[in-house]
ZAPA-926909 format. One record per residue (C-alpha): residue number from 1; x, y, z; residue in three letters. Coordinates in Angstrom, 3 decimals. Example, Ala and Ser with C-alpha at 12.3 -4.5 7.8 and 13.67 -1.06 7.14 Angstrom:
2
{r 1,{12.300,-4.500,7.800},'ALA'}
{r 2,{13.670,-1.060,7.140},'SER'}
This chain:
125
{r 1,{10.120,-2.884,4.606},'UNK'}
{r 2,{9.249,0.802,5.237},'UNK'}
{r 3,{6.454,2.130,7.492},'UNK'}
{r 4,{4.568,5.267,7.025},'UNK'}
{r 5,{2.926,7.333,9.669},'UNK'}
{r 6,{0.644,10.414,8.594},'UNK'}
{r 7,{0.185,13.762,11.011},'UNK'}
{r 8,{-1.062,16.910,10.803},'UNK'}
{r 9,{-4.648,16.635,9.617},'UNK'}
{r 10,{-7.526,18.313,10.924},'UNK'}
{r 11,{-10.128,20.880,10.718},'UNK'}
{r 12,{-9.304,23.854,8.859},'UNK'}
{r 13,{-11.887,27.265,6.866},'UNK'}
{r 14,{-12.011,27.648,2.954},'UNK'}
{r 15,{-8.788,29.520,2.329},'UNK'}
{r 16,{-7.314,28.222,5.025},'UNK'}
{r 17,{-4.005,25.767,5.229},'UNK'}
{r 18,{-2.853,22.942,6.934},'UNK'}
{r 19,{0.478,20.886,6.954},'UNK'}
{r 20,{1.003,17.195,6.423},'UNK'}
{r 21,{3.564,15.243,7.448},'UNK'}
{r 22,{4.507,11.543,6.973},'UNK'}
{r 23,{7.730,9.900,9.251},'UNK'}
{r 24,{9.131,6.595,7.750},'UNK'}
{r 25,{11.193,4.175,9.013},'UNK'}
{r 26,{13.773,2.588,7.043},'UNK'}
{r 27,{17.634,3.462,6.157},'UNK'}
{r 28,{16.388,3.596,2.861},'UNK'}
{r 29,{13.473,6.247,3.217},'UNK'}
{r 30,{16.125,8.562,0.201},'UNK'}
{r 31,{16.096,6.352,-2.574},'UNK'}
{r 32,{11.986,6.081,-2.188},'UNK'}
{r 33,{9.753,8.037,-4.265},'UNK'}
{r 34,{6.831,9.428,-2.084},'UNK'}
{r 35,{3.355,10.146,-2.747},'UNK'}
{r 36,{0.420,11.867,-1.283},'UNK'}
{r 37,{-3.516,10.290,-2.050},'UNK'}
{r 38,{-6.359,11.209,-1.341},'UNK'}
{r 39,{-10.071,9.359,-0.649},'UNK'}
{r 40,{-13.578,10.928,0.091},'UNK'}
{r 41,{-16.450,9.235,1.176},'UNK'}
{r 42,{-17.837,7.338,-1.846},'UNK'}
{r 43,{-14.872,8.200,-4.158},'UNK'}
{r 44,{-11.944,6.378,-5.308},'UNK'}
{r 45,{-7.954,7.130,-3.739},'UNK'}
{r 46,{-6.956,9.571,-6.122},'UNK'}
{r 47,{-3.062,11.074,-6.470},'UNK'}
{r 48,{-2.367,14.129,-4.912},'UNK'}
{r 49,{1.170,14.816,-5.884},'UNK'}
{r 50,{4.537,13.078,-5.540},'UNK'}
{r 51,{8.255,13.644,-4.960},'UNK'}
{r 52,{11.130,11.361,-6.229},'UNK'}
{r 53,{14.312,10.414,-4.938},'UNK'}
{r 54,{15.566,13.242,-6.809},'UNK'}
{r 55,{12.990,15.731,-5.811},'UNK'}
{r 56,{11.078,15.994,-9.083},'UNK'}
{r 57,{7.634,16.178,-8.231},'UNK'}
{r 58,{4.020,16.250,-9.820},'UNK'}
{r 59,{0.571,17.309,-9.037},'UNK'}
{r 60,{-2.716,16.696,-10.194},'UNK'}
{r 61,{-4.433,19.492,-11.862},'UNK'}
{r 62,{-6.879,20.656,-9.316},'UNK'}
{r 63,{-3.880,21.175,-6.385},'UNK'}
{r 64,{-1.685,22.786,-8.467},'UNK'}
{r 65,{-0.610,26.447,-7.484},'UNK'}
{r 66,{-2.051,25.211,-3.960},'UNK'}
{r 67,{-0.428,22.184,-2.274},'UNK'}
{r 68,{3.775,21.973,-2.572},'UNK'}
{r 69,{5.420,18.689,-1.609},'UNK'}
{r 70,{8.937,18.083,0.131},'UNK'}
{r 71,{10.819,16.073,1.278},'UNK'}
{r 72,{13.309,15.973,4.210},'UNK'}
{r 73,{15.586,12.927,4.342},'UNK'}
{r 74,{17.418,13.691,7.720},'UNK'}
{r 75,{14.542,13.344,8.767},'UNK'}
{r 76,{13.137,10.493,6.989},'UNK'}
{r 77,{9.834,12.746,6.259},'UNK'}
{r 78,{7.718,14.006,3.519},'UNK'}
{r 79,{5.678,16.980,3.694},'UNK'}
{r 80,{2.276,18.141,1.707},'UNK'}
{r 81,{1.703,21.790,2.565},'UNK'}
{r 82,{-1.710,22.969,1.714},'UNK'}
{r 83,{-3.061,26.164,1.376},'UNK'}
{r 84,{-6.334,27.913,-0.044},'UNK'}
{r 85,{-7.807,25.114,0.856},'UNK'}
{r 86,{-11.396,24.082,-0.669},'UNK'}
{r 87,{-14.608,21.978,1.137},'UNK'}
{r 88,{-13.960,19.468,-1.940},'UNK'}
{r 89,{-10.569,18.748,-0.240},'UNK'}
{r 90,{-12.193,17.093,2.410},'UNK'}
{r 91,{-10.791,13.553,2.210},'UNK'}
{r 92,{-8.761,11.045,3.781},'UNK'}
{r 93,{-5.056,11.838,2.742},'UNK'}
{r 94,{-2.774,8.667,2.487},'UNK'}
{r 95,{1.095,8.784,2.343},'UNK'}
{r 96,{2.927,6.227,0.277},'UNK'}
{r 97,{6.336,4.904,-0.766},'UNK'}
{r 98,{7.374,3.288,-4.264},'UNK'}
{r 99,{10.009,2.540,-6.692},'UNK'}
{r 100,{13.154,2.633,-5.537},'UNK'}
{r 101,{15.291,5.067,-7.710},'UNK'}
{r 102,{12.757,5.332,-9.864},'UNK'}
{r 103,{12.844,9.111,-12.049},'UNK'}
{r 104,{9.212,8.424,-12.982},'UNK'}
{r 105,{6.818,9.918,-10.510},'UNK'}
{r 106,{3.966,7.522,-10.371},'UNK'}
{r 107,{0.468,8.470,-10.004},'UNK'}
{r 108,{-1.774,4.994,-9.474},'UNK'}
{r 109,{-1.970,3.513,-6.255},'UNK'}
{r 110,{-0.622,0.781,-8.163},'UNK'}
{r 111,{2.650,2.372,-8.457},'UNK'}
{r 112,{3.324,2.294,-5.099},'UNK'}
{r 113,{3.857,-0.695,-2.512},'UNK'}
{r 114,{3.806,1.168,1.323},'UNK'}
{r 115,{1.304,3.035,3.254},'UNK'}
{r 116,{0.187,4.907,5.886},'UNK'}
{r 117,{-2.745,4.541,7.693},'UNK'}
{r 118,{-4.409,7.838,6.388},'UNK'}
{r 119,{-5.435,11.440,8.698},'UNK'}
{r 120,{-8.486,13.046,7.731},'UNK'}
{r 121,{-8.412,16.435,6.607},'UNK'}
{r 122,{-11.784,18.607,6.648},'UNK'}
{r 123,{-11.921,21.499,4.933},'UNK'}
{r 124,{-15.602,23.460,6.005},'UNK'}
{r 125,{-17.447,27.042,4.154},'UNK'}
């Protein structure tokens, strides 16, 4: 079992950045691979970006160059910087935790079996 908890969202300009953060709980939080999602209003959750156990990562297209994910296992936390942010970021971001020493970054909701309870992120002109 691993619980997720999201911070760090909030109200930021066009250009602008914020800072997510998700804390897990778990012994096992390394051997997870960890994903940021996203869902507007309307929309389905879409992938972000993701890290695995041995911090290979992925983006979708439209982040890339923008958002950088980490990971800090000391601290049993994974990070989604954003920057130059954009009004059609506006969404509900979701933090998530699958395969277990899996290389394979997964980018369906499907591939992953914990999650957070979402922050909002706003991003206004």
């Amino acid at each position: 079992q691993l619980q997720l908890v999201e911070s760090g969202g909030g109200r930021a300009q066009a250009g602008g950045s914020l800072r997510l953060s998700c804390a897990a709980s778990g012994r096992t939080f390394s051997s997870w691979t960890m994903g940021w999602f996203r869902q507007a209003p309307g929309r389905e959750r879409e992938f972000v970006a993701g890290i695995s156990w041995t911090t290979g990562n992925k983006y979708t297209d439209n982040v890339k160059g923008r958002f950088t994910i980490s990971r800090d296992n000391a601290k049993n936390t994974v990070y989604l910087q954003m920057n130059s942010l954009k009004p059609e970021d506006t969404a509900v971001y979701y933090c998530a935790a699958g395969g277990s020493f899996r290389q394979r970054v997964g980018d369906a909701p499907r591939d992953y079996d914990y999650w957070g309870q979402g922050t909002q992120v706003t991003v206004s002109s």
